[in-house]
C-alpha positions as CSV (number, residue, x, y, z in Angstrom):
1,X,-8.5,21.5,140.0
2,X,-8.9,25.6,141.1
3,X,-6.3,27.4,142.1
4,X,-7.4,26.9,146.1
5,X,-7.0,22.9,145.6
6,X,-3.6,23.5,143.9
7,X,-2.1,25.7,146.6
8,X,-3.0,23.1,149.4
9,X,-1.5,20.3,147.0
10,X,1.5,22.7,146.7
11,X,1.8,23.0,150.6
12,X,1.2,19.5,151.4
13,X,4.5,18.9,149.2
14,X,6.6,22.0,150.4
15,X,5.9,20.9,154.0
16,X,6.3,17.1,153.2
17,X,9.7,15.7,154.6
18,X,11.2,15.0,151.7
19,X,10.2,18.5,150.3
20,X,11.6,20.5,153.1
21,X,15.3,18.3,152.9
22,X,15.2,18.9,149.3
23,X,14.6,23.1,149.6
24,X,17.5,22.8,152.5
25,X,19.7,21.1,150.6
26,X,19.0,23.4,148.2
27,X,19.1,26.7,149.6
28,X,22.3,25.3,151.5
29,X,24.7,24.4,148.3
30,X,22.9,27.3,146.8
31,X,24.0,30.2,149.6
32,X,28.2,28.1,149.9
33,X,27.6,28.5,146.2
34,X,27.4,32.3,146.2
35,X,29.7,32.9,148.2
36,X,32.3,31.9,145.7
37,X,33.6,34.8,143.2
38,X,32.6,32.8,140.2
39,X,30.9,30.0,140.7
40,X,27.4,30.5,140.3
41,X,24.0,29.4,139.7
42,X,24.4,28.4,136.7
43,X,27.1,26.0,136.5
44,X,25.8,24.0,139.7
45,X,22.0,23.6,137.8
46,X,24.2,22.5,134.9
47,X,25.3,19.6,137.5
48,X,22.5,18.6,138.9
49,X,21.0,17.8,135.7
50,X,22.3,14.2,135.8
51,X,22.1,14.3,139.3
52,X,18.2,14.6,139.1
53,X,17.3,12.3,135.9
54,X,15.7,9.6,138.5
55,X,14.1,12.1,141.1
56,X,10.3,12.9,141.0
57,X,10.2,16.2,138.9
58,X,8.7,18.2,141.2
59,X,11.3,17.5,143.9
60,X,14.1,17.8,141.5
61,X,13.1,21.1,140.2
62,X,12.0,22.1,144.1
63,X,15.9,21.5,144.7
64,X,17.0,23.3,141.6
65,X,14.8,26.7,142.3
66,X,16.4,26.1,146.0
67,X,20.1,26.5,144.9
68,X,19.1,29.3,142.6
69,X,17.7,31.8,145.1
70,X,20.3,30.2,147.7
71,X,23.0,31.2,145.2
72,X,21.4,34.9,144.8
73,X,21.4,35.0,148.6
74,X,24.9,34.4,149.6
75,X,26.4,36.1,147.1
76,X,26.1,39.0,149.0
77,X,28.8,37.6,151.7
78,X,31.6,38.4,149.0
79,X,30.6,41.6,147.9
80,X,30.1,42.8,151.3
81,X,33.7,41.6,153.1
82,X,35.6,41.2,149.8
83,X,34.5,43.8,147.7
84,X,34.1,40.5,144.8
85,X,30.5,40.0,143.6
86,X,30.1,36.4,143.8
87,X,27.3,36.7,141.2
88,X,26.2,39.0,138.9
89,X,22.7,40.3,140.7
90,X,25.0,41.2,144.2
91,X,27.4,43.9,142.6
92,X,24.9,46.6,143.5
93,X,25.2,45.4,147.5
94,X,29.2,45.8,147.2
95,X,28.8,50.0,146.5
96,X,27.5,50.5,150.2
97,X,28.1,47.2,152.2
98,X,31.8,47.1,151.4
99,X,32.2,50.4,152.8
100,X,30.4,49.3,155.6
101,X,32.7,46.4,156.4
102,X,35.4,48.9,156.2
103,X,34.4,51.1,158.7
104,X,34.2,48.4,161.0
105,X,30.1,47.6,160.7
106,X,30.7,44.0,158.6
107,X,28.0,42.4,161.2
108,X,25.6,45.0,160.6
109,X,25.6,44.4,156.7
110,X,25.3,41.3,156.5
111,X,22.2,40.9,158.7
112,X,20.9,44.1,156.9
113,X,21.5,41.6,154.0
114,X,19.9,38.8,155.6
115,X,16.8,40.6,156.3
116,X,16.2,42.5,153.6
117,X,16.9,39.4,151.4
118,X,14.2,37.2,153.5
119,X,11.6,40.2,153.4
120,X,11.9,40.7,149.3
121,X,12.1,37.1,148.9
122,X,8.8,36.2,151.0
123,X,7.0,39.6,149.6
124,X,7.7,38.0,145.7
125,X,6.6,34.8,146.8
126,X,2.7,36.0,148.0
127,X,2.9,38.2,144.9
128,X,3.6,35.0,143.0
129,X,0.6,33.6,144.7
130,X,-2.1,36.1,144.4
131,X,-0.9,37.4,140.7
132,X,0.9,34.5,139.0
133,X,-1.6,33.6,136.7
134,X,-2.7,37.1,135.4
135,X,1.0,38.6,135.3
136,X,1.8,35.6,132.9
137,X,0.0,38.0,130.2
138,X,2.0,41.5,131.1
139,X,4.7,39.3,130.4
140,X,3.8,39.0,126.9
141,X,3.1,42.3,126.3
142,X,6.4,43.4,126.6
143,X,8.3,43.4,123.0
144,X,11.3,44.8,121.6
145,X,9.7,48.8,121.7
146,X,9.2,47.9,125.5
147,X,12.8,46.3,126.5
148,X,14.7,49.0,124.3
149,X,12.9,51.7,126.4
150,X,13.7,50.2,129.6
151,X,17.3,50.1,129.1
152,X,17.2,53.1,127.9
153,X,15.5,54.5,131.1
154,X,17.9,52.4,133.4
155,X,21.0,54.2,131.3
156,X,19.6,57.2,132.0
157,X,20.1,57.0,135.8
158,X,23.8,56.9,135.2
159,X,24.2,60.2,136.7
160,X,22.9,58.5,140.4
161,X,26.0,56.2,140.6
162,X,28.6,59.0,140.4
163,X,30.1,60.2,143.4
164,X,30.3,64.0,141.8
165,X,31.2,64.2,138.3
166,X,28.4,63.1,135.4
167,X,31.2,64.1,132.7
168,X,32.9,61.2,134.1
169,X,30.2,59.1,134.9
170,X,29.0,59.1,131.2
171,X,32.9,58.5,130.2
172,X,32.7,55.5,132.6
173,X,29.6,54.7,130.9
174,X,30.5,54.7,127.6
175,X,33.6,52.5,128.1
176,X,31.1,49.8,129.7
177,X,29.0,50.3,126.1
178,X,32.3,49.9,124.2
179,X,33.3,47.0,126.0
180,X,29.9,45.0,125.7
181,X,30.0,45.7,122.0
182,X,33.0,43.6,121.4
183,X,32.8,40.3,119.5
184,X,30.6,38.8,116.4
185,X,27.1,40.5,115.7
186,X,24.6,38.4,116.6
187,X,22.6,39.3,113.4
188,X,25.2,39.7,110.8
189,X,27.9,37.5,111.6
190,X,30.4,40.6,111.5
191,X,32.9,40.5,114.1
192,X,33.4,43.9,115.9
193,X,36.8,45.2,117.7
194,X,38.5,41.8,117.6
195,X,41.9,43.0,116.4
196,X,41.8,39.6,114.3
197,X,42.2,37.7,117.8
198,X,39.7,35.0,118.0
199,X,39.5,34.7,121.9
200,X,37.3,37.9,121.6
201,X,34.7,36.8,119.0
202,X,32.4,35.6,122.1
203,X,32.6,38.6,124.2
204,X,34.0,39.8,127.3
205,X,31.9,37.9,129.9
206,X,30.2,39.9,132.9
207,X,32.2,38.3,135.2
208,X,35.4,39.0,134.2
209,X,34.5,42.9,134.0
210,X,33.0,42.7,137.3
211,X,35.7,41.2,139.5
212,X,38.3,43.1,137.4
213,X,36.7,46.2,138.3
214,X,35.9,45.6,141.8
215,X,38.3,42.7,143.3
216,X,41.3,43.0,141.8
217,X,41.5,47.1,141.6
218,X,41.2,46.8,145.8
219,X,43.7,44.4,145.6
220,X,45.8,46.7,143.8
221,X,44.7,49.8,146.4
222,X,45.5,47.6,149.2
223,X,49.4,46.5,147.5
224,X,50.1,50.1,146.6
225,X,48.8,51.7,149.5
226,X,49.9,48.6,152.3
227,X,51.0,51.3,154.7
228,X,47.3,52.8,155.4
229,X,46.1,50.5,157.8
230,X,42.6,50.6,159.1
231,X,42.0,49.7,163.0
232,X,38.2,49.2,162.4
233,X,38.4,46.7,159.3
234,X,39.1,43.4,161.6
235,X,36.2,44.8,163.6
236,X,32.5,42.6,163.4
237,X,30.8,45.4,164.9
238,X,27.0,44.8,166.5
239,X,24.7,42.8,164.6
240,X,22.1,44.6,166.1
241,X,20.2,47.6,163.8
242,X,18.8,50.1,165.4
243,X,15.2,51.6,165.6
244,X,16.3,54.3,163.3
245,X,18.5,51.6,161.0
246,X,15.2,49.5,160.6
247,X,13.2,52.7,160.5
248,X,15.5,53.6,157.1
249,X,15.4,50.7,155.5
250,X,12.0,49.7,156.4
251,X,11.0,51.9,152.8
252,X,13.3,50.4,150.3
253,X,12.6,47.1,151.5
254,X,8.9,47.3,151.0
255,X,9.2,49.3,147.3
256,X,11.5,47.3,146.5
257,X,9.9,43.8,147.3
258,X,6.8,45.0,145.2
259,X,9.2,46.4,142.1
260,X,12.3,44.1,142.0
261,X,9.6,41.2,141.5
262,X,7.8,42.8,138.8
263,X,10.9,43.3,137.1
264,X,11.2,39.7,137.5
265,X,8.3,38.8,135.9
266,X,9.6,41.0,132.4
267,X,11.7,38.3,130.6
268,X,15.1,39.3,130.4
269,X,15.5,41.3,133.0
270,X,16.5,39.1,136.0
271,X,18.0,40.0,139.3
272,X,21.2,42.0,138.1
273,X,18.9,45.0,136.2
274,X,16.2,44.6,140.0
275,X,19.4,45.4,141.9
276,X,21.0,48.3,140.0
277,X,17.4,50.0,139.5
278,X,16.7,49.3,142.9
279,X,19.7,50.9,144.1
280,X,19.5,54.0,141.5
281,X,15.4,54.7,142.9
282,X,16.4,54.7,146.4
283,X,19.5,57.0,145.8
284,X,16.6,59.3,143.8
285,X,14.5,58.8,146.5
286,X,16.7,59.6,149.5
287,X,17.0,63.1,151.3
288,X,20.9,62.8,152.0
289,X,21.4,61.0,148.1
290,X,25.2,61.5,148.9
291,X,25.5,59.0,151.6
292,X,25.3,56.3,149.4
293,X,28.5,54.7,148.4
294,X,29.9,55.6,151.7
295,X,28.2,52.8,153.7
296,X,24.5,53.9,153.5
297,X,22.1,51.0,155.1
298,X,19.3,51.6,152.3
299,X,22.4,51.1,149.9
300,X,22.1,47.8,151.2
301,X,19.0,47.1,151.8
302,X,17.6,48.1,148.6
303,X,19.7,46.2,145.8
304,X,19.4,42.7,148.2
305,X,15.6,43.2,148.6
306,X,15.2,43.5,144.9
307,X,17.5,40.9,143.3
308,X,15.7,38.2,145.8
309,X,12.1,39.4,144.7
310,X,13.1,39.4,141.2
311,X,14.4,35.8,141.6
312,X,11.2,34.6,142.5
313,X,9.3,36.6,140.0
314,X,11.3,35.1,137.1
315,X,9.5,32.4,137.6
316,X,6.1,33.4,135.9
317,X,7.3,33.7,132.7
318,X,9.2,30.2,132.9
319,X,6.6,28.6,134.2
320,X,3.8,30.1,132.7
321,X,5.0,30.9,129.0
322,X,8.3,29.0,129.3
323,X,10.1,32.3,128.3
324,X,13.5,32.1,130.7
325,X,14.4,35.6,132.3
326,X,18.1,35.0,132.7
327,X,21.0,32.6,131.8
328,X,20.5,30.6,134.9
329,X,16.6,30.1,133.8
330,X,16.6,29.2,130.9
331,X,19.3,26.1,132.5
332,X,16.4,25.6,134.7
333,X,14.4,25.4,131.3
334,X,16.6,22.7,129.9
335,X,16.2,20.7,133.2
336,X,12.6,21.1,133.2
337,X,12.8,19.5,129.1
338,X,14.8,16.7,130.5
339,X,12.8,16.2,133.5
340,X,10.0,16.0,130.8
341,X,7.7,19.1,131.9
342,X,6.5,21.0,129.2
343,X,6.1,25.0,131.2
344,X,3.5,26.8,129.5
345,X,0.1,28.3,130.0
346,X,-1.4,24.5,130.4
347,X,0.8,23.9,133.6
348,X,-1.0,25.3,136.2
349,X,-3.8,23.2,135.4
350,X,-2.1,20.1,134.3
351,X,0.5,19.9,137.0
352,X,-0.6,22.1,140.0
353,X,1.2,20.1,142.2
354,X,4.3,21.1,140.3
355,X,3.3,24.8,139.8
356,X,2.0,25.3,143.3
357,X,4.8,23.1,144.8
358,X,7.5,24.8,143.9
359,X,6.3,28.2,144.7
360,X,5.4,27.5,148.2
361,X,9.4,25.8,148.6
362,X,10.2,29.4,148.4
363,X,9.4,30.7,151.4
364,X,10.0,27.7,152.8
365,X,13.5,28.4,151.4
366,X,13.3,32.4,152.4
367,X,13.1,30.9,156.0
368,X,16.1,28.1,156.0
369,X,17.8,31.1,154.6
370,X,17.0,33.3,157.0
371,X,17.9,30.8,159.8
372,X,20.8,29.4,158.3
373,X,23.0,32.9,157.8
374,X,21.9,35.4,161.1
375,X,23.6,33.0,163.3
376,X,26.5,32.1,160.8
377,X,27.5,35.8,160.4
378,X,30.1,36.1,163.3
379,X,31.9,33.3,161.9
380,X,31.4,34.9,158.1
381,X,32.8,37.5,159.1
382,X,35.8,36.3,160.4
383,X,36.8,36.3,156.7
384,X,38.1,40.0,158.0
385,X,40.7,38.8,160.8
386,X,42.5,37.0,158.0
387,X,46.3,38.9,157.8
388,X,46.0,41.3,154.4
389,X,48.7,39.4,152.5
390,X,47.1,36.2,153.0
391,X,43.7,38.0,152.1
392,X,44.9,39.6,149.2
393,X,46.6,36.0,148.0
394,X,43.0,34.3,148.5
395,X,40.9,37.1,146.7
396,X,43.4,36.4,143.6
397,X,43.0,33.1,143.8
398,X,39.5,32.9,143.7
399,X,38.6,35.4,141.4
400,X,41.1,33.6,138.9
401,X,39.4,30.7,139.5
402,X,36.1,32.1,139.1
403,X,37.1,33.6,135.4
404,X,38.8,30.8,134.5
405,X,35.8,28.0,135.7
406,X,33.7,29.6,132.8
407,X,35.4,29.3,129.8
408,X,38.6,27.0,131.0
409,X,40.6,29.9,128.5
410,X,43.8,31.8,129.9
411,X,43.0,34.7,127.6
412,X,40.2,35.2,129.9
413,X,42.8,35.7,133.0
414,X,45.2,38.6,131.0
415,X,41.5,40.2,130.4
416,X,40.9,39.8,134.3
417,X,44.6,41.9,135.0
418,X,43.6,44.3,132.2
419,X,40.3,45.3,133.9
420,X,41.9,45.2,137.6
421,X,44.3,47.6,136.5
422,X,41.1,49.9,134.8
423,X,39.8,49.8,137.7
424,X,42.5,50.9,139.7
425,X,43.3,53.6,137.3
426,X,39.4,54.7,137.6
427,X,39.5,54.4,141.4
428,X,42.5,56.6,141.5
429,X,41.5,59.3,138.6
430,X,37.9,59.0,140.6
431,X,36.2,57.5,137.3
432,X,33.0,55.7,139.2
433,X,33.0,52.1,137.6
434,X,29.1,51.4,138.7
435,X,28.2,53.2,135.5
436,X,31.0,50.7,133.8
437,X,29.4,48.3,135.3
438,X,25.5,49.3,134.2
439,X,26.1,50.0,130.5
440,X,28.0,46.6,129.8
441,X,24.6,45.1,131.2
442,X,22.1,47.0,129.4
443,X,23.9,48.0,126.5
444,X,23.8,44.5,124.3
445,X,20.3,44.5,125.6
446,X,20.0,47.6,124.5
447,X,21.6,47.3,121.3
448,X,19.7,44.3,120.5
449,X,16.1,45.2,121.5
450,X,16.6,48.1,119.3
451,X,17.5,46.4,116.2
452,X,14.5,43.4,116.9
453,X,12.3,46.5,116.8
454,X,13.6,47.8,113.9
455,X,13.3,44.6,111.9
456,X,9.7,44.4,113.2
457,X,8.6,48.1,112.2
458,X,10.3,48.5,109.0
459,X,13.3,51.0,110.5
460,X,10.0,52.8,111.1
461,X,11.1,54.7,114.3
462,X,7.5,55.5,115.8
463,X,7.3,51.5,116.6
464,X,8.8,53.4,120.0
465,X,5.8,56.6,119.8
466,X,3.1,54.3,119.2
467,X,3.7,51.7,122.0
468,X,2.1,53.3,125.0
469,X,4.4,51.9,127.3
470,X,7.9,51.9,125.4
471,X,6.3,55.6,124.9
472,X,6.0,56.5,128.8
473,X,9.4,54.9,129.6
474,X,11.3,57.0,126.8
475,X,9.8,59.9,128.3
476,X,10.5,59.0,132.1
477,X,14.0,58.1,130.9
478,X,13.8,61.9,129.4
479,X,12.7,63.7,132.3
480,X,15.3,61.6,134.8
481,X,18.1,62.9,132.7
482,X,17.1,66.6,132.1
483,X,15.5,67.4,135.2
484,X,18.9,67.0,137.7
485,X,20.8,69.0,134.8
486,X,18.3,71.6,135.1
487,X,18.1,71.0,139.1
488,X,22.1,71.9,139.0
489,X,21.7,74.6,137.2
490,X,19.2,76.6,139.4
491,X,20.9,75.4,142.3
492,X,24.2,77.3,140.5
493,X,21.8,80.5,139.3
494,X,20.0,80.4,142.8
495,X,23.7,80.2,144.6
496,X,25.3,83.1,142.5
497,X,22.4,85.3,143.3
């Protein structure tokens, strides 16, 4: 069967009945999913497993890839009222939405959200279409050399996420890097920075970091500082963007579409690494860089258009090579063994219906999305009329449930306190925790890249000179670190003259 013949087969499924109740269903426990600080993708594939054992494949995994970009969708909500990532790829939104909702302009986020989510979603899912089968081999290409130098290059843009100093920016950063290192060594066994305690030999998880940072340190601003009220914050605001708003953002979302999904296709990169380099390039990109973090609408736009066309491009490599991108991806692996499809290069011929099926359910999904959260966003945001004690008692609540849903372990819950009270301590010594934030991402993929590529070379170091592309990244990551440093400076030289 050609490609032509397995697109139509993949529409007449998409567009069947029972496809589009399954991608509704989907997208809908997906997007309530989100929401939640804590409970995300992941553990509601885990689920459905069992759920799915006597569905037709195709429709099960259809409902499965539903709640996965639903879940990467409405996590946004959270970060944007709440300040509290409900997922890991939607921490980049809460640096300019949540100041946004602050100000009064809670409406106007979420439907730049909304849009921007549907446009990098339904972008990725035409790429998918046109390029599937060829980007299935750029995929492969990238080895150790090649992941090592894009972390590398992503670190590098630390500098963008403070609000002023890079001393402290790179301090921040380096506590992220310190953090992520903590636990056993994946290749010798060794446990590192334990202190003998054996709760820490698996890690801090993202999670816990992330809604320690960010939820609980404004729960602590908003206790200590309970007698700065803000008249705007119960305030919707207009839905409606202007031409100059859609004029803004109109650049991020189509750059972003077009990179966040080829990010997508790299294994291992997923939607959390899209967002934050999405976020970082526009910031670069932007003539007024400084508005960002104070409620810029390409601070929205950008990381939300990335993280939903990298969702959609992580499924080349699983389907194509049956490589999984992320944690919730390689889940969708498992469920693809059970449902006894073997992914691989021979799937698109095999199984087109499949293949083809369950790309065109995305933008099937991109519109129920779409649909489903514009008109739902003055009752979303109602989430803001709720009294602050109350509010505070319910952002506690569900971040503690969030941390503690993932490994059922108390520990876990002192580690959540201990990072809400860094957080605080950062927010009020004007530490930036974004670059906290970055380096605990890309540092263990960082750390581990470079030692795969070491064991592959030898502890030859030119494995990274004499791959052309690990090779062009270094020096990009180079260039994006001295050239603001030297920028500053003749700005300084140029000012004192």
């Amino acid at each position: 069967m050609g490609s032509l013949e397995g697109i139509l087969s993949g529409v007449q499924l998409a567009f069947s009945i029972e496809g589009i109740l399954f991608v509704f269903l989907g997208v809908l426990a997906g997007t309530l999913i989100g929401m939640m600080p804590g409970l995300g993708p992941i553990s509601a594939i885990a689920i459905m497993i069992p759920l799915t054992y006597n569905m037709d494949p195709t429709v099960a995994l259809v409902l499965m890839a539903g709640v996965y970009y639903g879940a990467v969708f409405g996590g946004s909500t959270s970060s944007i009222l709440l300040n509290a990532p409900g997922i890991s790829g939607t921490v980049a939104t809460s640096f300019d939405g949540y100041p946004m909702a602050q100000r009064g302009e809670a409406g106007k986020a979420l439907a730049v959200a909304a849009i921007s989510s549907f446009v990098g979603g339904t972008v990725s899912v035409v790429l998918l279409m046109l390029f599937a089968p060829a980007l299935s081999s750029v995929a492969v290409v990238f080895g150790p050399p090649e992941y090592f130098a894009l972390m590398v290059l992503g670190l590098t843009a630390i500098s963008s996420l403070s609000d002023g100093s890079t001393v402290k920016a790179l301090i921040s950063a380096v506590l992220g890097i310190m953090a992520v290192t903590i636990g056993i060594d994946s290749q010798t066994g060794t446990t590192r920075f334990t202190f003998n305690n054996p709760n820490l030999l698996e890690g801090i998880d993202f999670l816990v970091v992330a809604l320690g940072l960010f939820a609980l340190s404004e729960v602590c601003a908003l206790i200590i500082n309970r007698s700065q009220t803000s008249k705007d914050r119960k305030s919707l605001g207009s839905l409606k963007l202007s031409k100059s708003e859609l004029k803004d953002m109109s650049g991020p979302v189509g750059r972003q579409s077009i990179l966040g999904f080829i990010l997508g296709v790299l294994p291992g990169a997923g939607a959390t690494i899209a967002s934050f380099i999405g976020y970082i390039t526009e910031k670069k990109l932007a003539k007024k860089p400084k508005e960002f973090g104070k409620g810029a609408v390409r601070g929205v736009a950008a990381p939300e258009t990335a993280n939903n066309a990298a969702t959609s491009g992580a499924f080349v490599p699983l389907l194509s090579l049956g490589i999984p991108g992320s944690g919730t991806t390689a889940v969708l692996l498992g469920a693809l063994l059970v449902l006894d499809i073997q992914p691989g290069p021979l799937l698109m011929g095999e199984q087109p219906q499949l293949f083809w099926g369950v790309i065109v359910s995305m933008y099937v999904g991109n519109l129920f999305l779409l649909i489903l959260n514009l008109p739902l966003i003055p009752y979303i945001a109602k989430i803001l009329a709720i009294p602050r004690p109350l509010l505070i008692s319910l952002v506690i609540m569900f971040s503690m449930i969030g941390v503690y849903s993932i490994s059922f372990n108390t520990f876990d819950l002192y580690l959540l306190l201990i990072f809400g009270i860094i957080g605080y301590l950062m927010r009020l010594f004007k530490f930036p925790p974004a670059p906290f934030i970055l380096a605990f991402i890309l540092g263990g993929m960082m750390e581990e890249s470079f030692r795969q590529a070491m064991t592959m070379s030898n502890n030859d170091l030119s494995v990274f000179i004499n791959k052309p592309i690990a090779l062009g990244m270094l020096i990009a990551a180079f260039l994006s670190f001295v050239v603001p440093i030297w920028q500053g400076y003749y700005r300084k030289k140029k000012h004192a003259a």
